[in-house]
C-alpha positions in Angstrom: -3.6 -5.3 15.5 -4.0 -6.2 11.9 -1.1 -7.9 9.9 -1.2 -7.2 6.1 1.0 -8.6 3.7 4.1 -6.1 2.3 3.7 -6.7 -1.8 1.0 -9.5 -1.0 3.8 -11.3 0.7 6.8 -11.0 -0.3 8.7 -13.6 1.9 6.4 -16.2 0.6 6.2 -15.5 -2.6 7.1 -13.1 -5.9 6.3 -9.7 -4.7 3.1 -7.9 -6.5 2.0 -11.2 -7.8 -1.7 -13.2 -7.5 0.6 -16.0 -5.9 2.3 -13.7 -3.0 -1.1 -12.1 -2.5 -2.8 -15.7 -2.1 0.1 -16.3 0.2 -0.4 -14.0 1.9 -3.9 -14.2 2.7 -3.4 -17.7 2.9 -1.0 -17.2 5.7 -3.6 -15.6 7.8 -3.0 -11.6 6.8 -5.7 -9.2 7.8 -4.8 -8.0 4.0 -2.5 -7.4 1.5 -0.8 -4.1 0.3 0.2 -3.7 -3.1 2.0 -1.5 -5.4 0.3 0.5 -8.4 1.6 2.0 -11.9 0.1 2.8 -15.0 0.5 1.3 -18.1 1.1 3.0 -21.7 -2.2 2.8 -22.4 -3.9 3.9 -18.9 -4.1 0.5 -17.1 -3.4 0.0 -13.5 -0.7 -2.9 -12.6 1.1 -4.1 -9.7 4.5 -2.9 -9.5 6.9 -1.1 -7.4 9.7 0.1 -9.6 9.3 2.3 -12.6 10.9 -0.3 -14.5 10.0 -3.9 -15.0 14.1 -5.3 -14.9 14.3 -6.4 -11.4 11.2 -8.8 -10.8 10.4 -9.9 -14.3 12.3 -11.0 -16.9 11.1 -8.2 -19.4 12.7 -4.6 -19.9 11.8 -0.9 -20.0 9.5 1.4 -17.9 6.0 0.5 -17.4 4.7 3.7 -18.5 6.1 2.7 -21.9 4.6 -0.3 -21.9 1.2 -1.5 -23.2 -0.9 -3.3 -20.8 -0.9 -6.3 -23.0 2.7 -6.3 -22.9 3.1 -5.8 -19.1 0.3 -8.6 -18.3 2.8 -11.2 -20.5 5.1 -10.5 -18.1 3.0 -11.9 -15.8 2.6 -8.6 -13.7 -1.2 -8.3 -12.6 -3.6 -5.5 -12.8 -5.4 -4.0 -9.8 -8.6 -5.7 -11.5 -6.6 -8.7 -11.1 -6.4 -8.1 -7.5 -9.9 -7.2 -6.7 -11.1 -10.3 -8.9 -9.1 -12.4 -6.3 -9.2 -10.8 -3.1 -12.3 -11.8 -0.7 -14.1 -8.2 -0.2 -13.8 -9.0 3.9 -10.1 -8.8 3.4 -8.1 -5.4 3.3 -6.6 -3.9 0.4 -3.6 -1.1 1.0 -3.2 0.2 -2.6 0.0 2.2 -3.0 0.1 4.9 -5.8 3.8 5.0 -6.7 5.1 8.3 -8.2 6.1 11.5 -6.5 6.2 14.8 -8.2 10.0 14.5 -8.0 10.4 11.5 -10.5 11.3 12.3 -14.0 8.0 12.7 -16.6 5.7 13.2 -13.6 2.8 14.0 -14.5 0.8 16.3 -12.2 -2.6 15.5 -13.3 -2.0 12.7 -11.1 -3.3 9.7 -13.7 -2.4 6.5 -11.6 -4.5 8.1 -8.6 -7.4 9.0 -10.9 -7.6 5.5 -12.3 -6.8 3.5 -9.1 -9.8 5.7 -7.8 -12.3 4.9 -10.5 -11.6 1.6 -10.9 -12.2 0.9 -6.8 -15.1 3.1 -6.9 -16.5 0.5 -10.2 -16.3 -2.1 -7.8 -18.5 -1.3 -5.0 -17.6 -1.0 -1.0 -14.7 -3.2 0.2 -12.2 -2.6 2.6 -9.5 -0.3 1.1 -6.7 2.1 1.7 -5.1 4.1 -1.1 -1.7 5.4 0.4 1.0 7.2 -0.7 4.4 9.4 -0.4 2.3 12.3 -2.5 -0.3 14.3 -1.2 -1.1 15.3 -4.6 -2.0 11.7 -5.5 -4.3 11.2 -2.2 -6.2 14.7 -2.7 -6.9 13.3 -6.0 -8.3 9.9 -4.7 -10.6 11.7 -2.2 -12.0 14.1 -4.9 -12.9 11.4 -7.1 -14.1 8.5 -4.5 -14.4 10.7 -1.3 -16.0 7.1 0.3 -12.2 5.6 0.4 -9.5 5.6 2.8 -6.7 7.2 2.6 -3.1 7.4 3.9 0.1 9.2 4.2 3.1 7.2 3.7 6.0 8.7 5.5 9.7 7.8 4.7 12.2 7.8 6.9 13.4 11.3 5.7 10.4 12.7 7.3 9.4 13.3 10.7 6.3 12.1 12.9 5.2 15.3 13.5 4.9 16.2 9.8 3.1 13.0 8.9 0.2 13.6 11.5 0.3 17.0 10.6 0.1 16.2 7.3 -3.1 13.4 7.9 -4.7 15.7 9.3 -4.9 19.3 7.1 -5.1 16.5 3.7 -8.7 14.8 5.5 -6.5 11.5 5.2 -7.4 9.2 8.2 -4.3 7.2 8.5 -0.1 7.0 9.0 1.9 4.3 8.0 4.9 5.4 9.2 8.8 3.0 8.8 8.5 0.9 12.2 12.3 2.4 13.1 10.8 5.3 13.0 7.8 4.4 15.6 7.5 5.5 19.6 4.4 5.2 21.3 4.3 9.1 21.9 3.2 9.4 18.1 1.1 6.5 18.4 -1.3 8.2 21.1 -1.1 11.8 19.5 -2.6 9.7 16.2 -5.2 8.0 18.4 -6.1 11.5 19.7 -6.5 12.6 16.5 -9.0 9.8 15.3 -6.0 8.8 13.0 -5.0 5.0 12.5 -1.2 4.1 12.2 0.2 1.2 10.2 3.7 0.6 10.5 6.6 -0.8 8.0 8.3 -2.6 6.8 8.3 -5.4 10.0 10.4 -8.3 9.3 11.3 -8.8 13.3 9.1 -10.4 15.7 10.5 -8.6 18.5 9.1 -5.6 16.9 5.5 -6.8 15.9 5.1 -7.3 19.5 5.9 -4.1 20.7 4.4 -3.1 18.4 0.6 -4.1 19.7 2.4 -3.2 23.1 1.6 0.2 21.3 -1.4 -0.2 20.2 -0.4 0.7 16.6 -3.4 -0.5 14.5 -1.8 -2.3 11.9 1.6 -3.9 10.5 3.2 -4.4 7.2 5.4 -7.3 6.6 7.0 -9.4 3.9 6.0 -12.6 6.1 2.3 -12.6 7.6 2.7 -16.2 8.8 5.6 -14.5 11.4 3.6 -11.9 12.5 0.5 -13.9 13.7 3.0 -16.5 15.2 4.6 -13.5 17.0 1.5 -12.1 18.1 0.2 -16.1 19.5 -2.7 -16.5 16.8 
């Protein structure tokens, strides 16, 4: 079962940041996943709020913000990321933005640029997720060679999350762990889909769940995890 790193790492460090993600890999993750936005000016960043209050000492929404401004706040861009990210090493890229927010837009510009600018950089290990299936059909159109998932909130059900894997062509679930039952877990595997499960904080949990077989876990402190699961 592979452990990647919730916002690099975010109990060992800043979350989104080159430090939580060295962290994190430092710690022994299997990866990192990460949160993307888009700048004013088209850029792809690490962040998962719309605005830049709570984890940086700036102010404003990040889609109002250059990317010169953004980076001064000392919020990376997903170039950042790949620069410092061994290519043996997963990334889970999370689009933010559902078709709910306020000033969506539904061309869907933070999947088209997270798509091109993985697709610049040659094969790697990489999952694009996200809440929208607008965002993920866009990321298959443009880089059809990359992963993709369907993030599921606990609103949702499991049912609708495989369902919905498997009519968008996405080949994984990451699914909220309280959600998780090993039913869902063999339905996935029957239907050639990986699950990934979060947020996992307890190492109770990561242990059942590679009792489960559930592929992969997300969680704010790799170095837990791999004690938990005796590596």
């Amino acid at each position: 079962m592979e452990v990647i790193g919730h916002r690099g790492g975010a109990a060992l460090a800043p979350e989104n940041t080159l430090d939580a993600i060295r962290a994190g890999l430092g710690s022994g993750a299997d990866g990192v996943e990460i949160d993307v936005r888009l700048t004013s000016d088209g850029v792809a960043v690490l962040l998962h709020d719309p605005d830049v209050a709570r984890t940086t000492s700036g102010r404003g929404r990040v889609g109002d913000l250059s990317s010169e401004e953004v980076r001064a706040l000392g919020i990376p861009t997903l170039e950042d990321v790949l620069e410092a990210v061994p290519v043996d090493r997963l990334i889970v890229v999370e689009v933010k933005g559902t078709p709910w927010d306020p000033g969506h837009d539904p061309t869907e510009p933070a999947a088209r640029v997270t798509a091109e600018t993985l697709a610049s950089r040659g094969p790697r290990r990489v999952v694009v997720s996200s809440f929208n299936p607008l965002a993920l059909a866009v990321v298959r159109a443009i880089s059809p060679e990359l992963r993709t998932a369907v993030l599921t909130s606990a609103a949702f059900d499991l049912a609708s999350s495989l369902a919905a894997a498997v009519a968008g062509g996405n080949e994984e679930c990451h699914v909220p762990v309280e959600l998780l039952e090993p039913g869902f877990v063999r339905s996935a595997h029957d239907a050639a889909r990986r699950v990934v499960a979060w947020t996992v904080n307890d190492p109770d949990v990561v242990r059942r769940c590679a009792e489960w077989e559930v592929d992969g876990v997300i969680t704010d402190d790799p170095r837990m995890a791999r004690n938990a699961l005796g590596r």
